[in-house]
N, C-alpha and C positions, 0 to 999 in steps of 0.2 A: 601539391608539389609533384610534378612528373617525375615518374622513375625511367632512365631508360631502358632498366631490365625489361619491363613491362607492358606490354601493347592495348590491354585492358585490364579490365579489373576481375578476379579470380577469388570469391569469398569461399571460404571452405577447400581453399587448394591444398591438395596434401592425399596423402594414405588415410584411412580411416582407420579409428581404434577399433579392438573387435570388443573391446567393452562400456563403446561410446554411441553404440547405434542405437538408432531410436526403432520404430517397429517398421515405418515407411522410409522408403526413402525419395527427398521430395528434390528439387532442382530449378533456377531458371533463367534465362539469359533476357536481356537488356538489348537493343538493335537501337542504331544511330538514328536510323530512321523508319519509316514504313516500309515494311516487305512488295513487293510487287507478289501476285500469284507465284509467280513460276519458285522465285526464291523462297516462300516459303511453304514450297514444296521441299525443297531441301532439307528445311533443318534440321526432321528425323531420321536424314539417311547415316543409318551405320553408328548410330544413340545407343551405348550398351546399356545392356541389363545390368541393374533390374529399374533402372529408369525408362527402358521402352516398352513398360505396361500402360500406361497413359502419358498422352502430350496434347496442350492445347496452345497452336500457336497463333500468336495475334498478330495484327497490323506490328506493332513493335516491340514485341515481347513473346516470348513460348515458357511455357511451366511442363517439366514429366515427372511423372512419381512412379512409382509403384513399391512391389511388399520386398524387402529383403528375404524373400523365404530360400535361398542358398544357403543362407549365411543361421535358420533358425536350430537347424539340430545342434552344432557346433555351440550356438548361442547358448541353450540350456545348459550342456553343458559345462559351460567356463561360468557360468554366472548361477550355477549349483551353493546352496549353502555349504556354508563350512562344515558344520556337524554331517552334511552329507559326503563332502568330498573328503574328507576324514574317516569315513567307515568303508569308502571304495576299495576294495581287492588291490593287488597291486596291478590286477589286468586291465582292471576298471581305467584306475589313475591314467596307466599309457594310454589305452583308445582315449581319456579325455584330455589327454595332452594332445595326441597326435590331430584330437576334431579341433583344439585350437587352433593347433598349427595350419590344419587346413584352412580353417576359417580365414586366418590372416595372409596364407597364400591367396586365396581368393580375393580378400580387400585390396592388397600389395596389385596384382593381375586387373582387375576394378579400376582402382586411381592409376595406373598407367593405359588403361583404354579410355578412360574417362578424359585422361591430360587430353590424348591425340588427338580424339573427336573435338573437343575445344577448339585444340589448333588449327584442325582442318576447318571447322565453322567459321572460326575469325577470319580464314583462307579464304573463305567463300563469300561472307556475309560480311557488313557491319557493324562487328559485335565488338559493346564497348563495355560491355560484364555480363559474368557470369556467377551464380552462387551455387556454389555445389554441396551433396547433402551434408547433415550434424553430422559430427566426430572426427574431423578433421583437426588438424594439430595445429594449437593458438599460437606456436611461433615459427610456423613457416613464415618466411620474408615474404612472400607473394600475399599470401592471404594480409598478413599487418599492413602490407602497405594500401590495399584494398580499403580496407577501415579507413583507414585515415581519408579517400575518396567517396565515402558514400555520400557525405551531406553536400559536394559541391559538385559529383559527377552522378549518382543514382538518384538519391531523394527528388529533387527538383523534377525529374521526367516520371518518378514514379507518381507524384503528386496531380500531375497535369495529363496521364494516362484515362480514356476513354475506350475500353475494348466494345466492341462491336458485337456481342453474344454474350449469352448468360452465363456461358460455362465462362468464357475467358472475364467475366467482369467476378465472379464466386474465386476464378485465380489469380487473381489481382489481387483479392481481398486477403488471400493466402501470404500472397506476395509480402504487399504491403505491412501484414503483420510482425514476420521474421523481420523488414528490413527494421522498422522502427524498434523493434526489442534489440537488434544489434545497435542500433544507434544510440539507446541508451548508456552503452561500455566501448562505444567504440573510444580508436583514443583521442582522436581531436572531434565531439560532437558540434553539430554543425548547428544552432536552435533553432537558425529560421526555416533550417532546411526541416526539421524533427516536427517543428508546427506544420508546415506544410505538407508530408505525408498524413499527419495528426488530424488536420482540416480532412484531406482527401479519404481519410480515413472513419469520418464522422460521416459523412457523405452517404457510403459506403452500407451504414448501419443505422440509417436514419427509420423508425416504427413509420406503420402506418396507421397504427391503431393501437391502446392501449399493451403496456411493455408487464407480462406478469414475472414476477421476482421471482427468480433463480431459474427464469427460463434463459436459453442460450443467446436469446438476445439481449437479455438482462448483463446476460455474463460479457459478450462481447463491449456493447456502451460502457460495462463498469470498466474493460479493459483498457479502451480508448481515452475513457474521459479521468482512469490514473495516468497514464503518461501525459497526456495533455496537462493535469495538474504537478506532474512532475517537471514538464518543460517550462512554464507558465513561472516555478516558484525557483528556478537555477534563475532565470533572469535578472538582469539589476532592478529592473522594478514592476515585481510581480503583477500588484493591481493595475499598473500601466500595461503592461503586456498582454494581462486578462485580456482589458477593452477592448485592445488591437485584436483578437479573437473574431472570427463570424461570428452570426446570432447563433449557429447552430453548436459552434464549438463551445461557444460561452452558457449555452443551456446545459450543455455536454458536462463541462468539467463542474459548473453549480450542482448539480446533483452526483458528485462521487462523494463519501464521505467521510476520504482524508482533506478535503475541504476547511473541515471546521480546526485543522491540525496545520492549517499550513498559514502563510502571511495574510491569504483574502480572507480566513476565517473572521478577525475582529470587526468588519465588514458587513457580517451579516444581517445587523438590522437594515441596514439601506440598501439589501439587496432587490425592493421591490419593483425602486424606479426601473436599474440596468436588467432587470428581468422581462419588465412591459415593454422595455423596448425590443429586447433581443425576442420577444415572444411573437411583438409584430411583424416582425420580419423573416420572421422562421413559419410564422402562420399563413402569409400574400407570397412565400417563396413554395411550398409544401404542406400547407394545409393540416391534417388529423395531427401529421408531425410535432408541430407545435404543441399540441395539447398531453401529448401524450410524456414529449420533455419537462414541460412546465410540472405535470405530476411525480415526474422521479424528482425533478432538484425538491419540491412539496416533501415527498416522501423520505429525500436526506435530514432535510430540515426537521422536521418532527418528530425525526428518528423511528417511524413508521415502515421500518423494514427490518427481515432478519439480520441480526448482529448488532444491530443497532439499539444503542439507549436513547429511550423516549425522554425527549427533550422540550418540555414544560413551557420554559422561557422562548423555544423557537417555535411554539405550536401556533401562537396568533400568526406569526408569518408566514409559516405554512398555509395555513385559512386563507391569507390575502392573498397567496401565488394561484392556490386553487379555484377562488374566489374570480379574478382575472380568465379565469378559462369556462367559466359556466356559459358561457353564448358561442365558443368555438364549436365548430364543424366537429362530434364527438362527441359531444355533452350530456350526459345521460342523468337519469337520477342518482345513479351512485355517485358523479362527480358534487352533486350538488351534497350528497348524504358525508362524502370525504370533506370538502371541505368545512360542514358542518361541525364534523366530528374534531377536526384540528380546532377547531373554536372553543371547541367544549373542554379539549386537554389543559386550552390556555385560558379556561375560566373565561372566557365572554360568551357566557350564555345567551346573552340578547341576541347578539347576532348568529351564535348558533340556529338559535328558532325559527329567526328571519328567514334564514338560508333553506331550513325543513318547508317552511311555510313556501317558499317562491318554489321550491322544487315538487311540491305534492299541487302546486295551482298548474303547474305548465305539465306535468306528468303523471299525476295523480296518484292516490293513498298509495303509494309505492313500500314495500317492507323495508328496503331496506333505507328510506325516510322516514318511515315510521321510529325503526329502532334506533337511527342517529338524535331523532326528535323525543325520543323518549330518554334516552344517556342524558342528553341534557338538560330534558325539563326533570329530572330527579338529582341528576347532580348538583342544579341552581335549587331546585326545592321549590319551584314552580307546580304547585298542583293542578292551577286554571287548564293550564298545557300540556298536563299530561293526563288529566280528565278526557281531554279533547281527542287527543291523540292515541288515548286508547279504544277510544268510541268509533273512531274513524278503524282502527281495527277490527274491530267487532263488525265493524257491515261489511 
């Protein structure tokens, strides 16, 4: 719904709190369309500080940040413990009153250069949003009515955005993140639009090669594929919605592990078929990718990661998801030792061994098949197998 106050959109419009900042301050505008060279030569003329320490501007978008450090001595002091600003002198108290008060004259000076430059950009350019930095006040009317715009006027172009360079595709990713965490509270959320940054979003963070847990990429995918499972279970019908998901997203959100907490949870023995599929297609689309997905939704499943309780009843399924990726572009002997080891959790020793056995014929006495094949010829109580397999040690 158009406002006629409003010419575009304005996230974060307002004054900033001086006990609302975060440590950068980040920023980025939206354009109707592609910049020609000359115009987007423009866009940083006359970008106040402290956002004109970096700007990367793209064919239809520009991102600046930079550090609030005007605003850091003042900062300490307003955001001093109690027990400190309690022991202050009384001369203390006034200069920390007075580096407030500055402070906030400078944000006050800030959001009135920051409006102009706006206006003049929209003067100049195309611009059909703007989000400007955290600490901006949640009822200005410009900014509400912004929200209420993101899922039918931002999302959709942010989703279908392609920059041209590395730096602008790293701020996109930036981008894309703030929009979708606002679109979670915004007030009228938009799903299809929330799924579609969500996909674009997946895109964005897809491995090339095995994902190690608690690494930043671990952390980004766990980020994406909860909102994706948050948008996926508002729907009216969750496990319908799933499906409607790419292969990628649908790998995405199987391995987060409010999963087993949400409607697709009871789902999960037959999640082997909708996995081979989405696997083949994430695998002839991106290749290592696939394999590397297929092992975190494994690893949710078996509860084989930190935070997580190992999960007995899901370990055979785990085994089958892993089991599926042994011939993929990736495939090492640990892949074949992991899925072994999921076998062994869920008590089917038999094919435990099998798994030790194909993976020490194609890659040989490997350690770490060795000691998956030894878990479980002691756990089953198989001596013949673990005679074998300690000999095969020894040489």
């Amino acid at each position: 719904m158009r406002d006629p106050r409003f010419s575009y959109l304005f996230v974060n419009h307002g004054v900033l709190a001086a006990d609302a900042l975060s440590p950068t301050a980040e920023a980025f505008a939206l354009f109707a369309r592609a910049l020609t060279p000359d115009e987007r030569a423009q866009v940083t003329i006359g970008l106040p500080a402290p956002l004109a320490a970096a700007a990367e501007v793209d064919a239809e978008f520009a991102c600046f940040s930079g550090e609030i450090g005007a605003f850091d001595a003042a900062a300490r002091a307003h955001s001093a413990p109690e027990p400190v600003k309690a022991a202050r002198d009384r001369r203390g108290r006034r200069a920390g009153a007075r580096g407030v008060a500055q402070r906030q004259s400078a944000l006050d000076a800030f959001a009135a250069a920051l409006d102009a430059w706006v206006a003049g950009l929209a003067a100049r350019l195309p611009l059909i949003a703007f989000w400007g930095p955290q600490g901006a006040p949640h009822d200005d009317p410009w900014h509400r009515w912004s929200l209420t715009q993101l899922g039918p006027t931002l999302a959709p172009r942010l989703a279908r955005l392609s920059p041209s360079t590395a730096a602008g595709r790293a701020a996109l990713v930036r981008v894309r993140g703030r929009v979708v965490a606002q679109l979670a509270v915004a007030p009228l959320p938009a799903e299809g639009a929330v799924v579609a940054v969500l996909e674009a979003s997946v895109r964005d963070h897809l491995p090339t090669g095995f994902v190690p847990r608690r690494s930043a990429q671990d952390a980004a995918l766990s980020a994406v594929s909860r909102a994706l499972l948050g948008a996926v279970a508002r729907s009216p019908s969750p496990v319908r919605s799933s499906r409607a998901l790419s292969p990628e997203a649908r790998l995405v959100t199987l391995g987060d592990p409010g999963v087993y907490a949400s409607p697709l949870g009871g789902a999960f023995p037959r999640w082997s078929a909708p996995v081979e599929e989405a696997l083949g297609e994430v695998v002839r689309r991106h290749g290592r990718a696939g394999l590397a997905l297929l092992v975190r939704v494994a690893q949710r499943a078996a509860g084989d990661a930190p935070g997580l309780e190992r999960a007995p009843s899901r370990a055979n399924l785990a085994g089958t998801l892993v089991a599926m990726g042994l011939f993929l572009e990736g495939a090492t002997a640990a892949t074949h030792a992991r899925a072994a080891r999921y076998f062994t959790w869920g008590q089917t020793y038999d094919v435990a061994l099998e798994l030790v056995a194909r993976g020490i014929a194609r890659f040989g006495p490997r350690r770490v098949l060795l000691k998956a094949g030894r878990r479980a010829a002691e756990a089953s109580g198989d001596a013949e197998s673990l005679a074998l397999l300690c000999a095969l040690e020894a040489s």
